[in-house]
Residue, then its C-alpha position, 0 to 999 in steps of 0.5 A: x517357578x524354578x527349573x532344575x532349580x533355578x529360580x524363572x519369573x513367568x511375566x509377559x511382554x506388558x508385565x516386563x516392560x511395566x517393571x523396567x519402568x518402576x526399575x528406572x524409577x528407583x535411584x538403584x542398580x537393578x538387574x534383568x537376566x532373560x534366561x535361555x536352556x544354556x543358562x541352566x545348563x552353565x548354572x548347575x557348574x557355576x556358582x558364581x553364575x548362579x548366584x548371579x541369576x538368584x540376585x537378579x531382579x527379574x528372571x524372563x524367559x528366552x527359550x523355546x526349552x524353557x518354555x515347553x519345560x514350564x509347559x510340562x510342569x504345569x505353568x501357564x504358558x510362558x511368553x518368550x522374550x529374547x534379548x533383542x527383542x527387550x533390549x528394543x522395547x527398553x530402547x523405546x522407553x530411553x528415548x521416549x524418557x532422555x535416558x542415558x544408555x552405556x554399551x559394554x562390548x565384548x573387545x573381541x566380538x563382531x560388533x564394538x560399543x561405536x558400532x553399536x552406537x552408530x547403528x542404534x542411533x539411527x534409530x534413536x538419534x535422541x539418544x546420549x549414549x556412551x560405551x567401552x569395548x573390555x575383555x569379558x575376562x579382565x577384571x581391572x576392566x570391570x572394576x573400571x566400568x564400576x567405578x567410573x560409568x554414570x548411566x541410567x542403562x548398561x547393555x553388555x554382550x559378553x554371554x553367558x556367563x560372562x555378563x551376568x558375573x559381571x552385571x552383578x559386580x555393579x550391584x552399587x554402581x551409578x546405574x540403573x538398570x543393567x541387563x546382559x543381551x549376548x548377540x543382540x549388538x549383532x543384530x543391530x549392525x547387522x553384522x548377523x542376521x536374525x532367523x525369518x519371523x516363522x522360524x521365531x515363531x516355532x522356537x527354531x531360531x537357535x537353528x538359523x544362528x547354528x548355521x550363520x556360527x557353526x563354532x556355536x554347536x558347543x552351546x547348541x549342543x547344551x541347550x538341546x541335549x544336556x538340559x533335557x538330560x538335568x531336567x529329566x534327572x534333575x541333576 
């Protein structure tokens, strides 16, 4: 399905997760963009975003907008699957399979890649995992990432856009499978809190994350306002 253009798989959790598994199977770099209205929003002026997310090897949902906008346009119902919540199941499925996880972190943000280690390592203690804290807007940085990182998996946490530009820079890189998941190493470090499992359920976790950041509105405003507005002019 598209919206506004933009190209939106309509998987559910079982049908994501059995594709992650043939992704890891194959000796290349495949990406996976869980797609939320912002990311709309940040398409329809960046080219180099969208193209990102036109390349990309699967394009889930992650958005309750999303999903009533699907809704509408006469989809089937769409299952949500936020960053989070994917980047634990492919977790699962690297621990369960000795896989090799690479943990790209924004330098600036809450939650450093040693961090994020720690704190999935209890978890998953079988893990070999390994990372690098860069600036989202250093390009040097990326180039290093690569060139030099081996990895069977690579998370970044930059945000859109940053870390869809950039998980794209490594279509030829000694990876398998890289996936962009925003605020998801927060969550694990617990440096925030993720919205009550109700709020999940009705689509207002955006709202739960807006009062623990107000700095956020900015993109709050995006998601709630201006992509309803490109949706319904189609502009």
């Amino acid at each position: 399905m598209k919206i506004a253009t933009i190209p939106i798989d309509n998987k559910t959790i079982a049908d994501v997760l059995s594709q992650v598994r043939a992704f890891l199977a194959e000796e290349r770099f495949h990406h996976i963009i869980t797609i939320n209205p912002e990311f709309i929003v940040h398409a329809r002026r960046n080219a180099a975003f969208r193209d990102a997310i036109c390349a990309a090897d699967l394009r889930i949902v992650d958005g309750i907008g999303i999903s009533i906008v699907a809704r509408l346009q006469g989809e089937k119902a769409c299952a949500r699957i936020p960053g989070i919540d994917l980047m634990r199941n492919i977790l699962d499925i690297a621990s369960t399979d000795h896989l090799r996880i690479f943990l790209v972190a924004n330098s600036g943000g809450l939650s450093g890649w040693e961090k994020t280690r720690d704190a999935i390592s209890e978890e998953y203690p079988m893990l070999e995992i390994n990372g690098m804290d860069i600036d989202p807007y250093d390009d040097e940085s990326w180039s290093a990432v690569g060139k030099h990182v081996a990895a069977d998996i690579i998370f970044c946490n930059f945000g859109a856009p940053q870390q869809e530009i950039f998980l794209r820079r490594l279509k030829d890189a000694r990876i398998r499978l890289g996936i962009g998941v925003g605020g998801s190493f927060d969550y694990m470090t617990g440096a925030l809190k993720r919205a009550p499992q109700w709020m999940r359920v009705i689509g207002m976790e955006w709202l739960f994350r807006l009062i623990q950041q107000p700095r956020r509105w900015r993109r709050i405003f995006n998601a709630i306002i201006l992509f309803p507005l490109i949706v319904i002019f189609k502009r």
